[in-house]
C-alpha positions in Angstrom: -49.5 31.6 15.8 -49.6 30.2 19.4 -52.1 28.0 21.3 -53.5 31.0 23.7 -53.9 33.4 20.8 -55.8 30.7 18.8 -57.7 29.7 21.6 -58.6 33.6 22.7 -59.8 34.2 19.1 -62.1 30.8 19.3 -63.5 31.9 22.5 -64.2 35.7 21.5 -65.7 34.6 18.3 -68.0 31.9 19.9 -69.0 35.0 22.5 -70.0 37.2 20.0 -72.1 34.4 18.3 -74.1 33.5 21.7 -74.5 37.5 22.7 -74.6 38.8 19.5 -78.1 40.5 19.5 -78.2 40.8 15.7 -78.1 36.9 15.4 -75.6 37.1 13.4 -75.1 34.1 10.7 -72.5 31.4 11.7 -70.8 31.6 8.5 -69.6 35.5 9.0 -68.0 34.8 12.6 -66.5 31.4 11.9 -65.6 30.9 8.5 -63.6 34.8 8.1 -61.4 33.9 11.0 -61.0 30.6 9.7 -60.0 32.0 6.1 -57.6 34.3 7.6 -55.8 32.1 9.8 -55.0 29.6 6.6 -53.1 32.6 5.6 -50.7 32.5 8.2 -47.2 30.7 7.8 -48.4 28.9 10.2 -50.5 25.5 9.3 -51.4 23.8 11.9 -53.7 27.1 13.1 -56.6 26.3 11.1 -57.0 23.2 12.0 -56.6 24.5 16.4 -59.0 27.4 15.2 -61.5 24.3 14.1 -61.1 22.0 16.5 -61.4 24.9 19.2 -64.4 25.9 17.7 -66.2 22.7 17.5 -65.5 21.9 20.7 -67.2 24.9 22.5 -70.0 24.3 20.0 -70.6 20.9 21.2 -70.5 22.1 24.7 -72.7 24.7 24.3 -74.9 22.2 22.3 -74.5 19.7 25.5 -75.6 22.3 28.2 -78.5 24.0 26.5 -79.9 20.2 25.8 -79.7 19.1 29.2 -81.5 22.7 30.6 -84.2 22.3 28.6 -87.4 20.0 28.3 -87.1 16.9 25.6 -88.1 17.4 22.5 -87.2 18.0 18.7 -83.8 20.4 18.8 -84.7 24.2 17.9 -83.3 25.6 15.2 -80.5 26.9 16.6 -79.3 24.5 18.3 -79.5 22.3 14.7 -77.5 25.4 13.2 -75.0 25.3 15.7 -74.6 21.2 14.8 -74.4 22.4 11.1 -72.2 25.1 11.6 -69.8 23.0 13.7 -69.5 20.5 10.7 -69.5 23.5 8.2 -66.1 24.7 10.0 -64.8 21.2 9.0 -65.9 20.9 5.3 -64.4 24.8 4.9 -60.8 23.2 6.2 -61.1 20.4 4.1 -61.6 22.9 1.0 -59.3 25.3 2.2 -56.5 23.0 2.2 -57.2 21.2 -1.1 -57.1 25.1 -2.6 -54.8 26.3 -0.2 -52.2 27.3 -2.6 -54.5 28.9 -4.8 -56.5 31.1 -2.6 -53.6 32.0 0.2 -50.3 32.1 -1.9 -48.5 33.5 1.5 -48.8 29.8 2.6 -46.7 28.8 0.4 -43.6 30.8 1.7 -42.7 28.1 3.6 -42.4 25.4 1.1 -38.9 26.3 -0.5 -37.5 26.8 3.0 -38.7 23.4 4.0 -37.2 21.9 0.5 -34.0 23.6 1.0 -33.6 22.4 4.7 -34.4 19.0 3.5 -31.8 18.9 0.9 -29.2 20.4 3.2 -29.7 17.8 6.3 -29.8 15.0 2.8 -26.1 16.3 2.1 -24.7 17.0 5.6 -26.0 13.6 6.1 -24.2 12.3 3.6 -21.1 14.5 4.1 -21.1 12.4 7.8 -21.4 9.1 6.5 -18.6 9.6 3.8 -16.2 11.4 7.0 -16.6 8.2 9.3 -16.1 5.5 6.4 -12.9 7.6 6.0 -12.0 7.8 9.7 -12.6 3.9 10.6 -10.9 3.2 7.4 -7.7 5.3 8.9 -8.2 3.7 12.4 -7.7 0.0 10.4 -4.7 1.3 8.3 -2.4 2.5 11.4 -2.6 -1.6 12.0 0.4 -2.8 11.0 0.3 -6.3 13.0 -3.2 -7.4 11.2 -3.0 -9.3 8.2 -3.4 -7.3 4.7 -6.3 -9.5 4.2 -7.7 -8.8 7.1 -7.6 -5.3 7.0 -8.9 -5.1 3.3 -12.1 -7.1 4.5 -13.0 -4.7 7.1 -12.0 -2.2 4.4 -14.8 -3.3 2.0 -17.5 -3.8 4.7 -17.4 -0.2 5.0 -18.0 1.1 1.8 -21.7 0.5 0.9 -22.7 2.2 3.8 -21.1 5.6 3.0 -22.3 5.5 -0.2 -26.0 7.3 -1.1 -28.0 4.6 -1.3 -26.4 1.6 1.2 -29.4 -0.5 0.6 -28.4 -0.4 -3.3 -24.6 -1.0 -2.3 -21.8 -3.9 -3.1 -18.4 -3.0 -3.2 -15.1 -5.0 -3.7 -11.2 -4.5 -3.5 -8.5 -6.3 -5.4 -4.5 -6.2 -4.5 -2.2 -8.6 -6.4 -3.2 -12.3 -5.4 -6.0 -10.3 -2.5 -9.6 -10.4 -3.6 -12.2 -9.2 -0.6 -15.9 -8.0 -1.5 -19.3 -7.6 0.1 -21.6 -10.5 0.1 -23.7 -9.3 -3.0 -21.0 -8.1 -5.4 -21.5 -8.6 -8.9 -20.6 -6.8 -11.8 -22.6 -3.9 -13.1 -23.0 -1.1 -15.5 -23.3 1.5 -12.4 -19.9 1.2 -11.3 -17.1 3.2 -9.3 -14.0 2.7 -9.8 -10.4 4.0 -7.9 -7.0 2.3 -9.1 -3.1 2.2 -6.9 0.3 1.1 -7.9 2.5 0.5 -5.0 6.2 1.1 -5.1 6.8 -2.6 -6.0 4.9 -2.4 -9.0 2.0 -4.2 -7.4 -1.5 -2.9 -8.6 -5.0 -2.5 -6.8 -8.5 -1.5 -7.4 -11.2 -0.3 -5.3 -14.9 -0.8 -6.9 -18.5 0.7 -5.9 -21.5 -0.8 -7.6 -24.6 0.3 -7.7 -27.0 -3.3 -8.2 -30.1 -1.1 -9.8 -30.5 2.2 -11.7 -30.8 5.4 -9.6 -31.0 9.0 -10.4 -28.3 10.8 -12.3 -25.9 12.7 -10.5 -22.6 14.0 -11.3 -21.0 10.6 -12.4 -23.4 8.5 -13.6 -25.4 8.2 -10.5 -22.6 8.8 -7.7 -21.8 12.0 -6.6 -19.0 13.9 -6.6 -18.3 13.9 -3.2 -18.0 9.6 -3.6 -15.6 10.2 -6.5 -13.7 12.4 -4.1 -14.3 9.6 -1.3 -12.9 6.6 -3.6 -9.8 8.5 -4.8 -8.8 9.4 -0.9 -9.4 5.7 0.0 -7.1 4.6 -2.7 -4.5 7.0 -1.5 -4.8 5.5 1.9 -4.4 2.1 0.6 -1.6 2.9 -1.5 0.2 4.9 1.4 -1.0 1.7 4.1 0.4 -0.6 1.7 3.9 1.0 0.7 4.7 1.5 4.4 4.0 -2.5 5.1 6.6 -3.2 2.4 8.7 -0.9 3.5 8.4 -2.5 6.9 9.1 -6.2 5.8 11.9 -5.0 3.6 13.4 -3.0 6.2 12.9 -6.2 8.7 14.4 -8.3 5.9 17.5 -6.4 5.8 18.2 -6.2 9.3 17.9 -10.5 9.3 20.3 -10.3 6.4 22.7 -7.8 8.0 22.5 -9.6 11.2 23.5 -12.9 9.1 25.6 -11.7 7.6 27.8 -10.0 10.5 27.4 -13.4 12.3 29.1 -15.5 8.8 31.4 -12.8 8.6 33.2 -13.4 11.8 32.4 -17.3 11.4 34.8 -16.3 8.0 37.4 -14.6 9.5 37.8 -17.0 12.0 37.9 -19.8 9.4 40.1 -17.5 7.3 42.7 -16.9 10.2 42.3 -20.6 11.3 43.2 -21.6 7.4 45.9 -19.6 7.3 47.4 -20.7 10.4 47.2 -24.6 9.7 48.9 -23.2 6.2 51.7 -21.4 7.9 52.0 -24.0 9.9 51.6 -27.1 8.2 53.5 -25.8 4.9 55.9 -22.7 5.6 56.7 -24.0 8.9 57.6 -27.4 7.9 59.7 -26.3 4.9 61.5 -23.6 7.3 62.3 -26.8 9.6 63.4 -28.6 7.1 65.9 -25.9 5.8 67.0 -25.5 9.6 67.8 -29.3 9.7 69.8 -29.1 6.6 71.8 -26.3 8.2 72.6 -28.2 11.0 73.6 -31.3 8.9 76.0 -28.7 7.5 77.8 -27.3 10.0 78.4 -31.5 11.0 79.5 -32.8 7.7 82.9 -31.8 5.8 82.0 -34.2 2.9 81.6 -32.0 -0.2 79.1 -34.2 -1.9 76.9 -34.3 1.1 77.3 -30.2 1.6 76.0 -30.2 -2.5 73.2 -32.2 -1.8 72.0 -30.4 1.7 72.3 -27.4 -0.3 70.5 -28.3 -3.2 67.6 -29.6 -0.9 67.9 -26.6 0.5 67.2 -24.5 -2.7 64.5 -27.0 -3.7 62.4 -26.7 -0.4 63.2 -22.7 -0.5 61.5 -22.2 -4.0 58.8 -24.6 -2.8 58.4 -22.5 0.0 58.6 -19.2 -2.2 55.7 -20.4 -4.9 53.4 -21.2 -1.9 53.5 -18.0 -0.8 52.5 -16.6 -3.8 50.1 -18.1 -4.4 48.8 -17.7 -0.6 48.9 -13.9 -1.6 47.7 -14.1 -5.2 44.2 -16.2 -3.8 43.9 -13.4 -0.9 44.4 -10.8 -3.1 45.7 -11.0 -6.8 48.8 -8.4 -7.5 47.7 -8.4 -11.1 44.2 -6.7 -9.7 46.7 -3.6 -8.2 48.9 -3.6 -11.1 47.7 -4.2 -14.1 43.5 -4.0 -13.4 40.6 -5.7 -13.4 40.4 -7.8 -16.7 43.8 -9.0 -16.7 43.3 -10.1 -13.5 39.7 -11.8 -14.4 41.4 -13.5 -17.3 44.4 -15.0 -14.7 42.0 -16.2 -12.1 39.3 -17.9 -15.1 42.3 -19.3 -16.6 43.4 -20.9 -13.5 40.4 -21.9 -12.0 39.0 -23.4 -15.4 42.3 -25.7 -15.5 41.8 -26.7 -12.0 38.1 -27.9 -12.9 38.2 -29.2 -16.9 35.9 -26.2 -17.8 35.9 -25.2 -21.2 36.2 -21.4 -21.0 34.8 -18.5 -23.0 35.7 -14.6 -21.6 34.5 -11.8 -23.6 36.0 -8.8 -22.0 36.0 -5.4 -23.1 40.0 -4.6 -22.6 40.2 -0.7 -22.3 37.4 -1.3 -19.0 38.9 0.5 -16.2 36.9 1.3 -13.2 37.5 2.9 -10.2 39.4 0.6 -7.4 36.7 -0.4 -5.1 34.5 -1.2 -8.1 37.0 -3.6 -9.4 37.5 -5.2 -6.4 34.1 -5.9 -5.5 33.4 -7.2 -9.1 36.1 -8.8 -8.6 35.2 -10.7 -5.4 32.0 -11.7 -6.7 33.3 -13.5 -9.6 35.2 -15.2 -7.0 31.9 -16.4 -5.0 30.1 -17.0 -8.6 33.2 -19.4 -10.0 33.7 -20.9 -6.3 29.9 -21.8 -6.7 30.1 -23.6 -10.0 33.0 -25.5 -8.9 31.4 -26.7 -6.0 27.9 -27.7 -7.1 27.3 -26.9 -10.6 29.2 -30.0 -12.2 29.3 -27.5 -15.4 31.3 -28.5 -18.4 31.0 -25.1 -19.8 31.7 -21.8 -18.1 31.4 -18.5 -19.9 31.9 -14.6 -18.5 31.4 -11.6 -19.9 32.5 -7.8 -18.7 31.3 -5.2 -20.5 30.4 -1.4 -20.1 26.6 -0.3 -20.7 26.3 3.7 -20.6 27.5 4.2 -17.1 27.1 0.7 -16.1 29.8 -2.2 -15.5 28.3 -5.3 -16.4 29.5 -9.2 -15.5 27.7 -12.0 -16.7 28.6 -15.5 -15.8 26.5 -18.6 -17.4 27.1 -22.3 -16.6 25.7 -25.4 -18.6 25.7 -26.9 -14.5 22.7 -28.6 -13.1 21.7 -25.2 -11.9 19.6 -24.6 -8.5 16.5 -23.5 -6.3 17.5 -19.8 -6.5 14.5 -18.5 -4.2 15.2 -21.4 -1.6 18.8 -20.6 -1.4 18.3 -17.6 -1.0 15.8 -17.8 2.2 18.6 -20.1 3.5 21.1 -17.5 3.2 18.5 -15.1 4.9 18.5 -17.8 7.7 22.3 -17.9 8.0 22.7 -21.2 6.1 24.8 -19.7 3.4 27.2 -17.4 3.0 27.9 -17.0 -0.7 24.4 -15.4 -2.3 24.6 -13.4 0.5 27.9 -11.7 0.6 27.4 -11.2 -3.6 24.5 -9.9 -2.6 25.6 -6.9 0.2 28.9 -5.9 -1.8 26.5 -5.6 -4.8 23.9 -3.4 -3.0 26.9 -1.0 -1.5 27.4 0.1 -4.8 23.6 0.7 -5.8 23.9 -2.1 -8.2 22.0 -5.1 -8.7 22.4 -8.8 -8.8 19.8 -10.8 -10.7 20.0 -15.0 -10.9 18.5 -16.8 -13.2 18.5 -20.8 -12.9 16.1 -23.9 -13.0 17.3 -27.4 -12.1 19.0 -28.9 -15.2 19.4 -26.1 -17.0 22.0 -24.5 -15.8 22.7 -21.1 -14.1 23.4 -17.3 -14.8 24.3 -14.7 -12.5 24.2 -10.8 -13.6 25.9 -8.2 -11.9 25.4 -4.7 -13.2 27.3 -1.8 -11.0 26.9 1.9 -11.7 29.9 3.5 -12.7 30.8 7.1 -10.5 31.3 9.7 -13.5 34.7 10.9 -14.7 36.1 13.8 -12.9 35.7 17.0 -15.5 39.7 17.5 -14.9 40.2 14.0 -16.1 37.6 14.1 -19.1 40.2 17.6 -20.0 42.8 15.6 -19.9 42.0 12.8 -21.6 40.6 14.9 -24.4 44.1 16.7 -24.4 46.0 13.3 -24.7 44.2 12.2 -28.0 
């Protein structure tokens, strides 16, 4: 009901009263008008009504006392006083019994409960929608520390929660422990758990410090449970892609190291072999050539038979370096016979150069495919090269086996063993070219390389290779042949 309407109501009734030539009683004008306007839906009208009322009452009080002589009030003007302060005790009563006498006023009570409830939740809703958004906003941050961005993380949980005031929150990641100021464990607790790719494991945690009402989990809603779960996807997603990152920069500085060793090797290869061509072929070739000419000089048959017979000498000489020139850059027993002969020719040699006592346990009928064997192959060489230059082993032993569909080559050493995490950061850096190159001819053939070693107690290296499954023409014929 408006302010005009009320006040043209007040001003009739207060008319009527003054002209009224029955002298009506103030109760019948004031107090039906009164009734019926606490029945509206409208509450503030009964109070207008009787503050409209009382006012032209007192004005009409004020005028007729100052037009007339002094003296005692009449009694109207003390019924008007009355009446005015009857208007108020009515209110007062009618709004004590409002719901019982005007049940209409009451339609508006659920519609103001449900409002209230709906701007509670949409509040809520908004709170939970920007702790998500800032929380995405931190997370497309790949510069910032993890630390860093897990702090600011936490700082902007207990507000999104129902009751902030209530609020502590904290968030673990491996070694990574970041939580509000007034964490502490408690029986009202929230809890959302990630694994990363790397196996590494976090936890997001809500408290509440106090008791507060139930709701659909203990006393967090379910829109929270639905809040913590999609935070601790984003963490997990955040937290994948930054190791993907620093693995993916890690094996670009390995690849770029290695490229950069691997032509420092082939030049030191190439310059090796030159020197060896040079120093040893091409010395015995001259020698030969001198001996040639001595001949064609000399007609004395005893100097002819011993020309020729250094001739022959410094020819086989010449021959066996050669071999084994070819055997160390490639072994002909790898090609024609296979890979464990050819690992049992190599130990054997190597272990006699160095005084090793050897052990190989080799599984004879192994036969992988060619560019399996070679790599294994070529990473025994770096392993045994390794030992022989550092370890100061006594005791070498090497195993090939096949697991399932896996080639297997373990080599141990009783050495003084190594730093393994060290050398490997200064192979990273370019300062080592062994661990490295195991390393990438290894990882070309999805397999993995594992080293085990402490100083003093010796080493162990563990390649394992997948093996590329036999060809369904040559598991036919196979099973034809026996």
């Amino acid at each position: 009901m408006t302010l005009s309407v009320i006040v043209g109501i007040t001003g009739a009734v207060f008319i009527l009263d003054i002209l009224s030539p029955l002298q009506l009683p103030w109760a019948t004008l004031y107090l039906v008008p009164l009734a019926l306007m606490s029945a509206v839906p409208n509450r503030n009208a009964p109070v207008l009504f009787a503050a409209c009322t009382t006012g032209l009452v007192l004005i009409s009080y004020v005028l007729t006392f100052a037009g007339r002589a002094a003296g005692p009030p009449h009694f109207g003007e003390r019924n008007s006083l009355f009446a005015a302060a009857a208007i108020w005790t009515a209110l007062l009563l009618l709004q004590v019994f409002q719901r019982d006498l005007f049940p209409l006023a009451q339609a508006e009570t659920p519609d103001e409960e449900e409002q209230r409830r709906l701007r509670h939740l949409f509040g809520e809703r908004v709170k939970e929608l920007t702790a998500l958004h800032r929380t995405v906003r931190l997370l497309q941050d790949s510069a910032k520390p993890v630390d860093d961005v897990l702090s600011q993380i936490v700082a902007l949980l207990p507000p999104a929660w129902q009751y902030p005031d209530n609020t502590a929150a904290r968030i673990q990641f491996g070694d990574i422990i970041v939580a509000t100021p007034s964490f502490a464990e408690s029986p009202w607790k929230q809890t959302a758990a990630w694994v990363t790719t790397d196996g590494s494991k976090g936890t997001i945690e809500v408290i509440y410090r106090d008791a507060r009402p139930r709701e659909t989990e203990g006393p967090f809603l379910a829109e929270e449970r639905d809040l913590i779960n999609s935070l601790a996807d984003s963490l997990s997603s955040y937290l994948n892609r930054r190791h993907a990152e620093q693995a993916l920069h890690a094996a670009n500085e390995r690849l770029q190291a290695l490229s950069q060793q691997l032509m420092d090797v082939q030049e030191n290869e190439r310059r090796r072999l030159a020197l060896d061509l040079h120093d040893e072929i091409g010395q015995s070739l001259t020698v030969v050539k001198m001996n040639l000419q001595r001949l064609q000089r000399t007609d004395n048959a005893s100097d002819i038979a011993v020309l020729l017979k250094d001739c022959s000498t410094v020819i086989d000489q010449t021959l066996q370096y050669a071999r084994n020139l070819s055997l160390e850059l490639r072994p002909s027993l790898l090609d024609d016979l296979g890979l464990v002969p050819a690992v049992r020719w190599y130990l054997s040699r190597q272990a006699e150069r160095a005084g090793w006592k050897l052990q190989v346990q080799a599984d004879e009928a192994l036969s992988p495919p060619q560019h399996v064997a070679v790599a294994c192959f070529r990473v025994l060489q770096e392993a045994v090269t390794n030992i022989m230059r550092h370890s100061k082993a006594t005791v070498v032993t090497v195993s090939l086996s096949q697991q399932k569909r896996d080639l297997l080559l373990v080599i141990h050493d009783d050495g003084i063993g190594f730093d393994v995490g060290r050398t490997f950061d200064d192979a990273t850096s370019g300062h080592s070219m062994g661990l490295l190159g195991m390393q990438e001819r290894v990882r070309v053939l999805n397999g993995t390389l594992s080293i085990d070693s402490h100083p003093g107690q010796g080493s162990e290296v563990r390649i394992r290779i997948p093996l590329p499954p036999i060809p369904s023409s040559n598991r036919t014929e196979a099973s034809q042949s026996l």
